[in-house]
C-alpha positions, 0 to 999 in steps of 0.5 A: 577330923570328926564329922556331925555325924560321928558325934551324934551316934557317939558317946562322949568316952568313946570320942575322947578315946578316938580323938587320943588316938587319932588327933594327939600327933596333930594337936602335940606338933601344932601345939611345939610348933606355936609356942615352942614350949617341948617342955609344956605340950604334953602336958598341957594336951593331957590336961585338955583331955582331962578336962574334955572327959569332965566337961563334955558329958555334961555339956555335950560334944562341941562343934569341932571337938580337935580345936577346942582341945587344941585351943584348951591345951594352948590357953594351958601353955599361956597360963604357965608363960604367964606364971614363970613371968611373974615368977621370973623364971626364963622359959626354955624356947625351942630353937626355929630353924630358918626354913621354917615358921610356926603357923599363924593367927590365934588358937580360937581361930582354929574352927576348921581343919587344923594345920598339920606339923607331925613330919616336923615333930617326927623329924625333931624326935628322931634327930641324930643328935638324941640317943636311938633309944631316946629317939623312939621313946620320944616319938611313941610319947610326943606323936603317937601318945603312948603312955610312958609306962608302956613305953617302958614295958617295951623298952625292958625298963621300970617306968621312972626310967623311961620318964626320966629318960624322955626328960633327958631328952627333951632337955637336950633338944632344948639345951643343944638348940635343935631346931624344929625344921624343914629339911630339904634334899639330901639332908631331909633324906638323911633325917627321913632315914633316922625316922625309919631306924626309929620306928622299926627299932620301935617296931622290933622291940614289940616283937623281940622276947625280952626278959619276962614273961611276954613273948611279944607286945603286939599292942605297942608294936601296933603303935610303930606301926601307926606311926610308919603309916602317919609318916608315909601319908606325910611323906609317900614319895620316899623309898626308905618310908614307903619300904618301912611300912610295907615291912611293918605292915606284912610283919605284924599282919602275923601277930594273932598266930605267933603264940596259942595259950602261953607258947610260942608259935614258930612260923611253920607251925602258925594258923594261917586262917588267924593272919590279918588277909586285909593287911597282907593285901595292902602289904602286898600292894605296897611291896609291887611299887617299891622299886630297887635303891640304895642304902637303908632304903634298899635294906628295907626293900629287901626285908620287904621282899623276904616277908612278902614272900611268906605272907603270899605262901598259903601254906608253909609248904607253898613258901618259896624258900629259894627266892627267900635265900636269895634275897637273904644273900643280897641283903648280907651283902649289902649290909655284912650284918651276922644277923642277916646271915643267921636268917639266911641259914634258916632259909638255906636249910629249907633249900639245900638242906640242914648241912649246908646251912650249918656251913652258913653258921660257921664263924657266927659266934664271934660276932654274936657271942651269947646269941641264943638265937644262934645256938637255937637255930644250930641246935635245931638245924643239927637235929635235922641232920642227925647230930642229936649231941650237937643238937642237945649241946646247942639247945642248952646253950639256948636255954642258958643265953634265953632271958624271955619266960615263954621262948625259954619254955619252947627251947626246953620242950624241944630239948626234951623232945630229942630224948 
């Protein structure tokens, strides 16, 4: 919450923008929780900021500026029931599971700390029922407030896409009766495993080059990584959780040296000096905890294990690839994704060199036909062992499957570099 403090020595603006960020999760989840109404939270809670950025300058800051956003967003709620009433109209409830009750007492009573229902609202976002791409979207919107255009940018789609995308699904939760609940035992596990696919889903997409221009979308990936945090203070004590964030924590502290004036930037290559220190220090403080699992929880360990390895290498030289191939192999065998295998290549040839590592390759393009990322790392793992027509065969091939602009560039200045 914001302090008297805070606000005397902040501007209006500037508070409306720190609550957005801070205090939309809360504000949306207390709001679904209280009226049921999937349909009306973010709507109303935009209306309450737009009417805090029109009176609040005026009038100043009040005394606890979340509650009287919350209070503004709920009157909004009431005001529409009350229009459908007269206009006849049925509203769609959302259905309460029966562990579960919406917190008590009126809006105008919230003059301290608000309750706090996000883990309810993650957990009805990310149910299995909804798409995966739904899922995600549907979480960065409700929870973490990312607007629905950038929402769209990261998912590669237009933006009336993306919108109507969110009210399909929205109206599935309604229409199928998913319950905004408290799952407890294996099934919150099951629920909380769902969550972690959602937000590292969310998370990929930032950093995976689509079609255009952009190599990586740092900003939006920030915002999974925001929301990786909200869900391990919500729930610190699950394996799967505490891995998430750890991975996304170490992966993103990386962003600022991935790319230099418009090229790509590969991992030997990077400025160190640029990666985030404090965020790999916190990584790191959270990968020594993590002990040895199952399941998705132990996928996520493993990934873990392997950027924690490169973040604590001070040079590119100093990283232990070893242990890195290591970890690839228990990671391919523990999930038999050709993905997996395609990034133990990479770190075999760091170990036993450019051969063995094409031996690793064999038998990849049935399972990832068109993957310019295949025949990217072919390409250059041939150029290592002297195979310059297979190196210049895989280079094209790459050129011709890359759909993302900058990534297409970089694959086209090492063709030419062969000649």
């Amino acid at each position: 919450m914001t302090s008297t403090s805070d606000r005397s020595s902040t501007c209006p603006e500037q508070l409306i923008e720190q609550l957005y960020r801070a205090e939309w999760g809360r504000l949306s989840a207390l709001l679904v929780a209280r009226t049921r109404r999937l349909d009306l939270a973010e709507e109303a809670l935009g209306e309450a900021f737009a009417r805090a950025a029109a009176r609040w300058p005026a009038q100043g800051i009040p005394a606890n500026p979340a509650a009287w956003l919350y209070t503004a967003a709920h009157r909004y709620v009431v005001g529409r029931l009350r229009a459908e009433a007269i206009a006849g109209r049925k509203a769609p409830l959302l259905a309460a599971g029966a562990r579960w009750s919406p917190p008590d007492g009126p809006a105008e009573a919230l003059t301290e700390e608000l309750p706090d229902d996000r883990l309810h609202l993650i957990l009805l976002c990310c149910h299995p029922a909804l798409p995966s791409e739904s899922r995600s979207a549907l979480a960065l919107r409700l929870v973490i407030g990312t607007p629905t255009e950038q929402i769209a940018r990261l998912f590669l789609v237009p933006t009336p896409t993306m919108a109507a995308r969110l009210t399909r699904a929205k109206r599935k939760i309604v229409l199928a009766g998913i319950p905004i609940d408290s799952p407890i035992g294996d099934e919150l596990r099951a629920r909380l495993d769902e969550v972690c696919r959602t937000i590292y889903l969310a998370f990929t997409a930032g950093y995976t080059p689509g079609t255009g221009a952009d190599l990586v979308r740092t900003d939006l990936a920030g915002d999974a990584v925001r929301l990786a945090a909200l869900v391990h203070h919500l729930v610190p004590e699950a394996p799967q959780v505490r891995a998430m964030l750890t991975l996304l924590v170490l992966q993103h502290s990386r962003r600022d040296a991935r790319q230099h004036d418009g090229h790509l930037v590969t991992l030997a290559e990077q400025d160190r000096a640029l990666w985030h220190e404090d965020e790999i220090r916190a990584g790191l403080a959270l990968v020594a905890g993590l002990a040895p699992g199952e399941g998705y929880a132990e996928e996520l360990r493993l990934q873990a294990l392997i950027a924690a390895e490169h973040a604590r290498a001070a040079t590119a030289q100093a990283t232990d690839w070893s242990a890195i191939a290591d970890h690839y192999a228990v990671l391919e065998a523990h999930t038999g994704s050709p993905v997996v295998r395609l990034n133990r290549a990479v770190a075999v040839a760091e170990v036993d060199g450019p051969l063995a590592a094409l031996d690793v390759l064999a038998g990849l393009d049935a399972a990832l036909p068109h993957s310019h990322r295949l025949a990217a790392v072919r390409a250059d793992l041939a150029a290592r062992a002297g195979d310059i027509e297979l190196a210049r065969t895989s280079y094209r091939a790459a050129i011709e499957h890359c759909t993302n602009d900058v990534e297409r560039a970089h694959l086209t200045d090492r063709l030419a570099a062969l000649a």
